[in-house]
C-alpha positions as a Markdown table, in Angstrom:
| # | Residue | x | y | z |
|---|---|---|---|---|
| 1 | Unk | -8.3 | 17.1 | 34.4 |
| 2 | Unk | -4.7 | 17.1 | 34.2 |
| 3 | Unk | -1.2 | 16.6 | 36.5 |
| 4 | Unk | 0.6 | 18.2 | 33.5 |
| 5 | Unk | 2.9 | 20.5 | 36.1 |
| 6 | Unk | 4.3 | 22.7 | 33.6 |
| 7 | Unk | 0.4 | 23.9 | 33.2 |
| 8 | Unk | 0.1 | 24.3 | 36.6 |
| 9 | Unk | 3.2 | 26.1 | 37.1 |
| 10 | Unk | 2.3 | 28.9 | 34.4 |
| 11 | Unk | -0.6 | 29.2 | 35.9 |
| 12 | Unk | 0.4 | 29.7 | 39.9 |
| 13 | Unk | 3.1 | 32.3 | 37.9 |
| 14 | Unk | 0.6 | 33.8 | 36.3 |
| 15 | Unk | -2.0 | 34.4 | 39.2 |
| 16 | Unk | 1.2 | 35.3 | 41.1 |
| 17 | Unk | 1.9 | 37.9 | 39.1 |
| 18 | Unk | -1.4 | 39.6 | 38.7 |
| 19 | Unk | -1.1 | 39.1 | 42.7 |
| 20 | Unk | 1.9 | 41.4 | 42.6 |
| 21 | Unk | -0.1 | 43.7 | 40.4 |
| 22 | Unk | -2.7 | 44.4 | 42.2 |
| 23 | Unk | -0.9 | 44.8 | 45.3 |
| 24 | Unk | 0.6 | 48.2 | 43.8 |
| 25 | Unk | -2.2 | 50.0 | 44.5 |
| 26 | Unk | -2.1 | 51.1 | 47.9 |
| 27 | Unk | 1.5 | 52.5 | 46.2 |
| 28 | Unk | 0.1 | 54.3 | 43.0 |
| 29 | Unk | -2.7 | 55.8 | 45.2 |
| 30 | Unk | 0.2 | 57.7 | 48.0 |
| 31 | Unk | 2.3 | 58.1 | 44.9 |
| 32 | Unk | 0.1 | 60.2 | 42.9 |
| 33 | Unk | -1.4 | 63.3 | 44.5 |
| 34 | Unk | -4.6 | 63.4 | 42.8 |
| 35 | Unk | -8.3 | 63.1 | 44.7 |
| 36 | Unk | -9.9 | 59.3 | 44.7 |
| 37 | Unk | -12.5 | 60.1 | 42.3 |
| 38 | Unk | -10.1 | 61.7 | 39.5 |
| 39 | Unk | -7.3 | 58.6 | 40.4 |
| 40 | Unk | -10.4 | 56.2 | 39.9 |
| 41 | Unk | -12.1 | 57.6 | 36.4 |
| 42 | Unk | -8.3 | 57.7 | 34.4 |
| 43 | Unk | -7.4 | 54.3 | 36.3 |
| 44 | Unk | -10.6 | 52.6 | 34.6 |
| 45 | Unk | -10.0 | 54.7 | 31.7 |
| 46 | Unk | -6.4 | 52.9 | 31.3 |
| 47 | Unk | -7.4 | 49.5 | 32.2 |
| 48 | Unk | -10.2 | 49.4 | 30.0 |
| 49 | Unk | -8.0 | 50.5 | 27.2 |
| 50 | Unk | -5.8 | 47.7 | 28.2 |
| 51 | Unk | -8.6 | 45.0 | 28.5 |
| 52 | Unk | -9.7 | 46.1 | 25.2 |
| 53 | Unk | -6.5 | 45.9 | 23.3 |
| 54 | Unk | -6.0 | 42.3 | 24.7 |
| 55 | Unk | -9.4 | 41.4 | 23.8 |
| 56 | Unk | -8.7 | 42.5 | 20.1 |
| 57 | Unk | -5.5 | 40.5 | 20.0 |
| 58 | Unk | -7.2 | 37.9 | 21.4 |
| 59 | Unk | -10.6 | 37.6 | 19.7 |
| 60 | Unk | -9.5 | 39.4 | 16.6 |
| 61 | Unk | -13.0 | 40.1 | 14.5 |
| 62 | Unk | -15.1 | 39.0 | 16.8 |
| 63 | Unk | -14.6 | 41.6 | 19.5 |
| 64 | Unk | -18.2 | 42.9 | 19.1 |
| 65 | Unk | -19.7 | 39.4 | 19.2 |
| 66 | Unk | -17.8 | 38.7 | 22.1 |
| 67 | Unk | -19.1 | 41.6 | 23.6 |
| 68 | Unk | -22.6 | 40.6 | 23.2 |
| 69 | Unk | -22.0 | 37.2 | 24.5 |
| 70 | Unk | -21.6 | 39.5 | 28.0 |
| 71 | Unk | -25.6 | 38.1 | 28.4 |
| 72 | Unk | -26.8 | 39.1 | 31.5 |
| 73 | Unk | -25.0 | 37.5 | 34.2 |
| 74 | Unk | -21.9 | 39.1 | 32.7 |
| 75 | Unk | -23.4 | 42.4 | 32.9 |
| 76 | Unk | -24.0 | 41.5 | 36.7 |
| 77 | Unk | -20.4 | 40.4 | 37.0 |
| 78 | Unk | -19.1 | 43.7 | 35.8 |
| 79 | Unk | -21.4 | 45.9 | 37.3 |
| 80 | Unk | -20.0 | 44.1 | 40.5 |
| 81 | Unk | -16.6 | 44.1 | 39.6 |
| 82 | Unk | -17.3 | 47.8 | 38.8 |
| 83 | Unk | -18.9 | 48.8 | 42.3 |
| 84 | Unk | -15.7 | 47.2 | 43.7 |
| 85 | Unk | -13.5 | 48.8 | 42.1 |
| 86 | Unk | -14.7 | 52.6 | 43.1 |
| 87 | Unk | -15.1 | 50.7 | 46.7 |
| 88 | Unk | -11.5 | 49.6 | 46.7 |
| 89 | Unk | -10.1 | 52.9 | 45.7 |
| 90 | Unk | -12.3 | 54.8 | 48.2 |
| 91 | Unk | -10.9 | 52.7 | 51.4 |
| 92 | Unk | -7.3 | 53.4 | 50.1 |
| 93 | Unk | -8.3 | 56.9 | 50.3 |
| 94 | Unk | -10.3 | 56.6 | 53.9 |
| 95 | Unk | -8.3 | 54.3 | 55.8 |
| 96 | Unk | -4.6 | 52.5 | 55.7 |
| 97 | Unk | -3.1 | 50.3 | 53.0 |
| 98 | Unk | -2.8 | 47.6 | 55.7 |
| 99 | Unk | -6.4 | 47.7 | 56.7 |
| 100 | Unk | -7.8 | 47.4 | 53.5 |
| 101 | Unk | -5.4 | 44.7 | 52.3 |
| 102 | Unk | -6.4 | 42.7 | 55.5 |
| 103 | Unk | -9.8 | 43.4 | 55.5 |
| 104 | Unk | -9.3 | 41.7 | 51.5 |
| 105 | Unk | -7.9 | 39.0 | 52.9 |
| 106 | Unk | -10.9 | 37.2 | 54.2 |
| 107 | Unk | -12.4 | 37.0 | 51.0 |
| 108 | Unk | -11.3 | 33.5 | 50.1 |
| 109 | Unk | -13.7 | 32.7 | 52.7 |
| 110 | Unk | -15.8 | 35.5 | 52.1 |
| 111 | Unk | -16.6 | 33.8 | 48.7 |
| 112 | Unk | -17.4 | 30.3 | 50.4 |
| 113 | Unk | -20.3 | 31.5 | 52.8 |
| 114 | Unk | -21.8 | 33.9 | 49.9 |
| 115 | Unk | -21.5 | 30.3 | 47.5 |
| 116 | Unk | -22.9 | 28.5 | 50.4 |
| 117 | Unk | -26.2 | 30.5 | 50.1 |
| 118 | Unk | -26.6 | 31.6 | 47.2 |
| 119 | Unk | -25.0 | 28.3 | 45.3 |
| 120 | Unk | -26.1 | 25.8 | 48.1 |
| 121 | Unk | -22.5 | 25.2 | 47.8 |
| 122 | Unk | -21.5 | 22.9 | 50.7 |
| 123 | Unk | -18.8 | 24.4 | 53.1 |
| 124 | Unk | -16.4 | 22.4 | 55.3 |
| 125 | Unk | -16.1 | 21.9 | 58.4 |
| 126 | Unk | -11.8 | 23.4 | 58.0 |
| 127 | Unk | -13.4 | 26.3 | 55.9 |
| 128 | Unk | -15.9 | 28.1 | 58.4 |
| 129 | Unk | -13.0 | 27.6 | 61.0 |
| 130 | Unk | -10.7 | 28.8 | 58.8 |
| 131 | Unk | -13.1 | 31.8 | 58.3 |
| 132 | Unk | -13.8 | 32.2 | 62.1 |
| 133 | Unk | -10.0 | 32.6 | 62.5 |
| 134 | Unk | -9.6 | 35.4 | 59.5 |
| 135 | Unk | -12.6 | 37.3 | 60.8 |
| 136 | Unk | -11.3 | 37.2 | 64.5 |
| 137 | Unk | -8.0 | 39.0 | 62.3 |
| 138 | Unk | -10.2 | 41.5 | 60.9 |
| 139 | Unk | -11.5 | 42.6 | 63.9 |
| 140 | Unk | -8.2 | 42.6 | 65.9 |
| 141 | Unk | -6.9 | 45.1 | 62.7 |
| 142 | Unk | -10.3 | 47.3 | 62.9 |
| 143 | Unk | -10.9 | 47.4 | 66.9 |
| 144 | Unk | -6.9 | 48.3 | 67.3 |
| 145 | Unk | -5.9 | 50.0 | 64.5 |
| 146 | Unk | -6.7 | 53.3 | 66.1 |
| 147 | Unk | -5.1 | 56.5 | 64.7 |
| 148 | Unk | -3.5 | 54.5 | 61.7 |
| 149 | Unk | -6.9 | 54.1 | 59.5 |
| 150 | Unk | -10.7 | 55.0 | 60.0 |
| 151 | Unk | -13.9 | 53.4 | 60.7 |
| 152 | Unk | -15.5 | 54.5 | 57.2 |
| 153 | Unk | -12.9 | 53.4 | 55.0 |
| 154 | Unk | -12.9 | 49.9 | 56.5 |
| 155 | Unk | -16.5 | 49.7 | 56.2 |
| 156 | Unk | -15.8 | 50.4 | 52.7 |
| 157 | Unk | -13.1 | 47.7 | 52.4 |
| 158 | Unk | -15.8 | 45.4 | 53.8 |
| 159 | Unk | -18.5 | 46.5 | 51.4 |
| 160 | Unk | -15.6 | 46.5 | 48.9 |
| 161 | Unk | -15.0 | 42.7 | 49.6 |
| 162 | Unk | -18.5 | 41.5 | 49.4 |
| 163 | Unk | -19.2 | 42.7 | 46.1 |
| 164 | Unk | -16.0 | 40.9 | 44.9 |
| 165 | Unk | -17.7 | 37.8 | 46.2 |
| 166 | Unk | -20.8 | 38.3 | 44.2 |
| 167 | Unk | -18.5 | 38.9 | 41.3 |
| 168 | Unk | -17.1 | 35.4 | 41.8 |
| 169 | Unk | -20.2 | 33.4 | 42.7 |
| 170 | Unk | -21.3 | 34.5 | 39.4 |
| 171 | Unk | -18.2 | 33.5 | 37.5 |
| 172 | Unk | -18.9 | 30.4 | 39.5 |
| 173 | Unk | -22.8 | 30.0 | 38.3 |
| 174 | Unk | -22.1 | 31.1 | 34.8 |
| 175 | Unk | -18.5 | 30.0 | 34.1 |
| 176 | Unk | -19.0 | 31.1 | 30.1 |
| 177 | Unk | -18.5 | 34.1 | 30.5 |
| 178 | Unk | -15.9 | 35.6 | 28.4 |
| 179 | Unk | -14.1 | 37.4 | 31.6 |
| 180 | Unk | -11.4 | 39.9 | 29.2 |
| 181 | Unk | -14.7 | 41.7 | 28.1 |
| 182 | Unk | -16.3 | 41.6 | 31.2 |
| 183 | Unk | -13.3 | 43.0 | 32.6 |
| 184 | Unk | -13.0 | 45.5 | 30.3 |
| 185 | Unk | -16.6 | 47.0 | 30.9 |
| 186 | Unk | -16.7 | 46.8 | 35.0 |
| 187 | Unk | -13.3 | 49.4 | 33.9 |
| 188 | Unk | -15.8 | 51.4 | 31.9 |
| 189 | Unk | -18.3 | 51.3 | 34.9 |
| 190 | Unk | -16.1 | 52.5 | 37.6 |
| 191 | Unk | -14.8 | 55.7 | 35.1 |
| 192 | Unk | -18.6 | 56.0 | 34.9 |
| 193 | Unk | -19.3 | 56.1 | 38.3 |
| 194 | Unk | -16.1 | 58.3 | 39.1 |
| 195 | Unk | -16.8 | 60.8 | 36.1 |
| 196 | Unk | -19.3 | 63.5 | 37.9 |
| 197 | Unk | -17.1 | 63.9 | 41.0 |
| 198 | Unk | -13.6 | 63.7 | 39.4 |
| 199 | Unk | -11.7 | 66.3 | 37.7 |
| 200 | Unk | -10.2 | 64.6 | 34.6 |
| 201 | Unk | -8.2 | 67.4 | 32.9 |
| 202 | Unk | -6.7 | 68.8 | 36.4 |
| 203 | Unk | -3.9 | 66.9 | 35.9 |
| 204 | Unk | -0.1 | 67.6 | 34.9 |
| 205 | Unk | 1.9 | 65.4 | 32.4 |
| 206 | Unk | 3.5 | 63.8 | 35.3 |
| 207 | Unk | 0.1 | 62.6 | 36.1 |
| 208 | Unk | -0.9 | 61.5 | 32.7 |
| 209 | Unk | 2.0 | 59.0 | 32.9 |
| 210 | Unk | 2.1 | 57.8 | 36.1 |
| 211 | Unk | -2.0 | 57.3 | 35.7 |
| 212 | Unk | -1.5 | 55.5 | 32.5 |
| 213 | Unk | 1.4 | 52.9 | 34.4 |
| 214 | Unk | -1.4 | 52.5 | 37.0 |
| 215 | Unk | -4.2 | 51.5 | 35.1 |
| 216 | Unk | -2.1 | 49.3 | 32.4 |
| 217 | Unk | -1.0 | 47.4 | 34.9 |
| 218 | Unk | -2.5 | 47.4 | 38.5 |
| 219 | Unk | -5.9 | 46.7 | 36.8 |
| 220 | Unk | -5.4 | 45.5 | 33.0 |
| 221 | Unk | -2.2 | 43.7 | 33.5 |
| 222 | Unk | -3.2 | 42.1 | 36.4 |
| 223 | Unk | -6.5 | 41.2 | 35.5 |
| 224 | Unk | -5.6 | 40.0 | 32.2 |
| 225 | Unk | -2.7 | 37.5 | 33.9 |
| 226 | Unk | -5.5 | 36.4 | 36.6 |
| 227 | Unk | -7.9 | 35.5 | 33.7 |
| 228 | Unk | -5.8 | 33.7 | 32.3 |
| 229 | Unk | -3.6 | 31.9 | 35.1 |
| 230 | Unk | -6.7 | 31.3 | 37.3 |
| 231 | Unk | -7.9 | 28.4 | 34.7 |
| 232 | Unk | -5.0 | 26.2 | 35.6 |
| 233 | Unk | -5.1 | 26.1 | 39.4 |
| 234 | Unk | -7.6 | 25.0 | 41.8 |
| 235 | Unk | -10.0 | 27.6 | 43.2 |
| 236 | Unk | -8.2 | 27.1 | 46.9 |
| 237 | Unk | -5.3 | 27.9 | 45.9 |
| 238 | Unk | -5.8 | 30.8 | 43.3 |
| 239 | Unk | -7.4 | 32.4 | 46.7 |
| 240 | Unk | -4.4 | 31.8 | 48.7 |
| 241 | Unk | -2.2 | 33.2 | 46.6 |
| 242 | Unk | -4.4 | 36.3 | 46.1 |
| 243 | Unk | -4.5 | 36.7 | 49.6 |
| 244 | Unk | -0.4 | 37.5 | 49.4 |
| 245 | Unk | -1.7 | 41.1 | 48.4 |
| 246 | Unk | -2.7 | 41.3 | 52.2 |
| 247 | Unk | 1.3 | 41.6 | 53.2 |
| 248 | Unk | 2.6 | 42.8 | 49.8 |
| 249 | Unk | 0.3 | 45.6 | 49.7 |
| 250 | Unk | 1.5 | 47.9 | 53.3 |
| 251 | Unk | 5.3 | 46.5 | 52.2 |
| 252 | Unk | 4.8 | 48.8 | 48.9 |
| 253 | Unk | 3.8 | 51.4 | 51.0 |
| 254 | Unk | 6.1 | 51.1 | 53.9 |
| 255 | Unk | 9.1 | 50.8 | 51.7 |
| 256 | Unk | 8.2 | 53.7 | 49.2 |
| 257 | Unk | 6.8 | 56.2 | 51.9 |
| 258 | Unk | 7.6 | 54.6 | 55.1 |
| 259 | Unk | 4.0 | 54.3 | 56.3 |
| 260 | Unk | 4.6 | 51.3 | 59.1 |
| 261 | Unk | 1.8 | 49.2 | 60.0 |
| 262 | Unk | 0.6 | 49.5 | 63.8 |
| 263 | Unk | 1.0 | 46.1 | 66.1 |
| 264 | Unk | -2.6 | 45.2 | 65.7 |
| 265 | Unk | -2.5 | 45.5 | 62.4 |
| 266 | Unk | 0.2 | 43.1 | 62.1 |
| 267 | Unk | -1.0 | 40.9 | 64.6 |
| 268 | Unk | -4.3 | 40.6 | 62.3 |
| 269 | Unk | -3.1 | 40.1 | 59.3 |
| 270 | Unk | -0.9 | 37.6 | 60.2 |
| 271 | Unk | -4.1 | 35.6 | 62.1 |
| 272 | Unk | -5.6 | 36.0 | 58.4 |
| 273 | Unk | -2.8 | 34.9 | 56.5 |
| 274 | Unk | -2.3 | 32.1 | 58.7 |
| 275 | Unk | -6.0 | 30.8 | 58.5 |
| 276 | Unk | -6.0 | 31.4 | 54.8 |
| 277 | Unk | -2.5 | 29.2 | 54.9 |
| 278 | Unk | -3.7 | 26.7 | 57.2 |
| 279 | Unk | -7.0 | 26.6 | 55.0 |
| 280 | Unk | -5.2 | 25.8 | 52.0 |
| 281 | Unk | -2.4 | 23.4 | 53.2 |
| 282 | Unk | -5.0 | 21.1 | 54.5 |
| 283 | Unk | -7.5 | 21.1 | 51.7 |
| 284 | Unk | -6.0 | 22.3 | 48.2 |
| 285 | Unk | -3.8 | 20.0 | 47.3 |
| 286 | Unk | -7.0 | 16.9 | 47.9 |
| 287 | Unk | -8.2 | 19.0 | 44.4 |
| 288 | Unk | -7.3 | 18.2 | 41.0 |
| 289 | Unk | -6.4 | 21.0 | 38.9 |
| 290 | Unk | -9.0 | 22.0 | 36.2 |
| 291 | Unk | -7.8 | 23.0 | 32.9 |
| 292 | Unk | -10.9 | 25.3 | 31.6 |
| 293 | Unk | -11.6 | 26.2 | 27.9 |
């Protein structure tokens, strides 16, 4: 444990930044006029180039050791992380940018039930109200978003969301594993899983480089910065700050292409962020802040 604050503050940069990151995607996805599938197999195919190349920096001639330190349980995370990843990309296709970033939202608290039965992790009283209010969001956004998104694609964001909550229930069980090379193969996984609908060479130069910007930094930058910065901060407050992808995400969108959020979806996902606020504000500074190997 630590109060060293100039730790602290490089991490809440760092998970801030890999916030920012990921909240491109909705952007990259209306930017580049390619089908789901083919935007999902070259994004993976980017971000696991970029995972990798960290992860040879980082480990230098250990790489394939480090790889095989994966075990199972990391084979479980990326598989998860994988599946989520072809989820998340499929409700940007299916259904707004604002819907899926709210739907996202909730998983701060998502996380905490999953914990509290798989983990026996013991939830507060503030948490499960906190997740009462951010579910009562989601279904404001989803019951009166009609016209802007679609049933399907936020059924996938939801599906999308709870396999990121197994992904960090397992980091939380088995906190050893190296999370760069775990990273790096749930990229692999979801080109896998994209590869026999996609259409890989059906794309122009212009899409090469715009694909290569997406992947390098929507999901190896920022996943790279997350690892990293998410050591130094308390698990509360890692979530609320990822849970600024919710409004970041629709403002890419809206200021790029002009795609406006509808009321309800602004009067949900300002329910969410204030639960996830509210959650935080009361609880996360009580923590101490870890400083992980």
């Amino acid at each position: 444990m630590t109060d060293d604050r100039q730790t602290y503050r490089l991490g809440l940069a760092l998970v801030l930044f890999s916030t920012i990151s990921w909240s491109t995607a909705g952007y990259f996805v209306r930017l580049i006029e390619l089908d789901s599938w083919t935007l999902l197999f070259w994004r993976g195919v980017f971000g696991a180039l970029t995972a990798l190349l960290f992860a040879l920096i980082q480990q230098r001639g250990r790489i394939v050791q480090t790889f095989r330190d994966l075990g199972a349980p990391g084979l479980c995370f990326s598989l998860s992380s994988g599946l989520g990843m072809t989820a998340y990309l499929s409700a940007l296709s299916l259904t707004s940018v604002a819907h899926v970033a709210i739907i996202y939202a909730a998983l701060p608290f998502v996380a905490a039930v999953t914990a509290a039965i798989v983990l026996r992790e013991r939830t507060s009283a503030g948490t499960l109200a906190a997740s009462a209010a951010a579910f009562t969001g989601i279904v404001v956004v989803m019951a009166g978003g009609a016209g802007e998104g679609a049933l399907s694609g936020d059924l996938v964001a939801v599906a999308m969301t709870l396999l990121m909550a197994v992904m960090i229930v397992i980091s939380r069980r088995y906190r050893g594993i190296p999370m760069v090379p775990a990273g790096c193969l749930s990229a692999v996984i979801a080109a896998l899983i994209a590869l026999p609908f996609a259409h890989p060479l059906a794309v122009s130069g212009r899409d090469v480089a715009l694909l290569a910007v997406f992947g390098a930094t929507n999901m190896g930058l920022g996943l790279i910065l997350f690892t990293i910065g998410s050591k130094y901060l308390p698990a509360a407050e890692t979530a609320l700050i990822s849970a600024l992808e919710a409004p970041l995400g629709p403002f890419w969108v809206w200021l790029a292409f002009g795609e406006t959020p509808l009321p309800a979806t602004i009067a949900g996902g300002a329910l969410v962020m204030a639960a996830v606020v509210a959650h935080v504000l009361v609880g996360a500074r009580r923590q101490p802040v870890p400083v992980l190997p």
